[in-house]
C-alpha positions as CSV (number, residue, x, y, z in Angstrom):
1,X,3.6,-1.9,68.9
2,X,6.7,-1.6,71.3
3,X,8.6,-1.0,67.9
4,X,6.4,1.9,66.3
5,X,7.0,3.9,69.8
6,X,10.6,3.1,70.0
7,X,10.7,4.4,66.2
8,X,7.7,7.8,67.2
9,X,10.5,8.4,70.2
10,X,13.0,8.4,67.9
11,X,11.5,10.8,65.4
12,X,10.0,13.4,67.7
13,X,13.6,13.4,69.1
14,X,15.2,14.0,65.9
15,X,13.3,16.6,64.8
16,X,13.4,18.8,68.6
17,X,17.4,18.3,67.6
18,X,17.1,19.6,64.3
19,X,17.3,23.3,65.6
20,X,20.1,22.7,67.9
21,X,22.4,22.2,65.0
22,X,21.9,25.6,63.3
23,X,25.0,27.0,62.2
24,X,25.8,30.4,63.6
25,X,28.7,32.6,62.2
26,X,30.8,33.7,64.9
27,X,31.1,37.2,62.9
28,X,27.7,37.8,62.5
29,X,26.1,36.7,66.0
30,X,30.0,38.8,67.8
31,X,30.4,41.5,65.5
32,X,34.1,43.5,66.0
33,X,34.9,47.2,65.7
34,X,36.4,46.7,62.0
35,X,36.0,50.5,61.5
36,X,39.7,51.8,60.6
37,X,40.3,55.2,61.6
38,X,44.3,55.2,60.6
39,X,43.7,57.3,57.6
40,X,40.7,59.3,57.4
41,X,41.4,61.6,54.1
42,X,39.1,64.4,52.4
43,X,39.0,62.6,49.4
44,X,39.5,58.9,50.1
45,X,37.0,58.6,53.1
46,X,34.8,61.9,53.6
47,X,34.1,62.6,50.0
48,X,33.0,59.3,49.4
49,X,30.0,59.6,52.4
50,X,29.4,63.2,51.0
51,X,28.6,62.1,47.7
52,X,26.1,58.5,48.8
53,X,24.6,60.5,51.8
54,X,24.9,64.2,51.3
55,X,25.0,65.7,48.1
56,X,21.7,64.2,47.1
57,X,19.9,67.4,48.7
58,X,23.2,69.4,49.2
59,X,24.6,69.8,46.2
60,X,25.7,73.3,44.6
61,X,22.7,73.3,42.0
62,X,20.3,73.0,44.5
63,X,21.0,73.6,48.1
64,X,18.3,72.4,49.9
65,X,18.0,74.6,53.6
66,X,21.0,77.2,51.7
67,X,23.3,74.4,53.0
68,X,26.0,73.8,50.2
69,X,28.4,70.7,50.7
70,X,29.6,69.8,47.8
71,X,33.0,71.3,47.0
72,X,36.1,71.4,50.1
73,X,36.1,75.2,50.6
74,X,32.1,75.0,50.9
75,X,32.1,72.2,53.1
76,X,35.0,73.5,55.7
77,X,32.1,76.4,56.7
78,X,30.1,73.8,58.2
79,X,32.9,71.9,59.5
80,X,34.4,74.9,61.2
81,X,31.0,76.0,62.8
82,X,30.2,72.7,64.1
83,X,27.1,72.5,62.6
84,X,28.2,69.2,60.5
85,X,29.2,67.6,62.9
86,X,26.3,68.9,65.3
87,X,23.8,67.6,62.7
88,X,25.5,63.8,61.5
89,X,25.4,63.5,65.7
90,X,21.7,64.4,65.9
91,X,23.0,66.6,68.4
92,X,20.4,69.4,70.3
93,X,20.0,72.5,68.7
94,X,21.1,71.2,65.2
95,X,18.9,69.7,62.3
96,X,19.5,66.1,62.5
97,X,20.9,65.0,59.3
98,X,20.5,63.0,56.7
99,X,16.7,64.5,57.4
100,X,14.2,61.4,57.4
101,X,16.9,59.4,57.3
102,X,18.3,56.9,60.2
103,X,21.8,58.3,61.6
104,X,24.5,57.8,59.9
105,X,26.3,54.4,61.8
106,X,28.7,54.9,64.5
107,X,32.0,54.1,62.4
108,X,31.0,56.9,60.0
109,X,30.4,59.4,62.3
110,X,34.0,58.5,64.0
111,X,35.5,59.0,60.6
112,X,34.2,62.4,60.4
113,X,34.9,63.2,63.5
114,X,38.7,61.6,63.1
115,X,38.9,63.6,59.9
116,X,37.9,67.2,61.9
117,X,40.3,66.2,65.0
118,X,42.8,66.2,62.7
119,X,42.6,69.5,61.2
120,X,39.7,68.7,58.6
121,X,42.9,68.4,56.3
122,X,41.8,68.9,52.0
123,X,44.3,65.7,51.1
């Protein structure tokens, strides 16, 4: 009998210290800043976002809202007005954008933003 609670003990403390070795990744559970604003270029960086998040509704066959993106000279007349950057910031007074869509993260916003700081350059 003594040997049957010695070996319940045993058991009901292996399996409470079953969870305590889950395996974290330090990566996943700490995530860094890995978004790399060094050289934010028309065509490398912004294009790219245009094309997966923009030009699905913005495109120059059909311009959903009269907003054309797709192209550099049509895109700069947003850019200069603000209003892109107003809208990918969900900022007040502009139509948050992608519409019915989550914000676009942080980093790409900052890439955008990068990319206008510095002269919103067509390289």
């Amino acid at each position: 009998m003594q040997k049957s609670i010695k070996l319940l003990s045993i058991l009901v403390l292996a399996v409470l210290l079953i969870p305590a070795c889950y395996y974290d990744v330090e990566e996943e559970l700490y995530p860094t800043n890995n978004c790399d604003l060094e050289s934010v270029t028309y065509t490398d960086v912004i294009l790219p976002i245009l094309e997966e998040n923009c030009f699905v509704c913005h495109n120059a066959a059909a311009p959903q809202g009269g907003v054309q993106l797709e192209g550099y000279s049509s895109l700069k007349i947003y850019v200069d007005s603000g209003q892109l950057l107003g809208a990918i910031k969900h900022e007040s007074g502009f139509s948050p954008m992608p519409q019915g869509q989550p914000q676009l993260d942080e980093c790409t916003i900052s890439k955008f933003q990068t990319w206008i700081d510095e002269g919103a350059m067509n390289n």
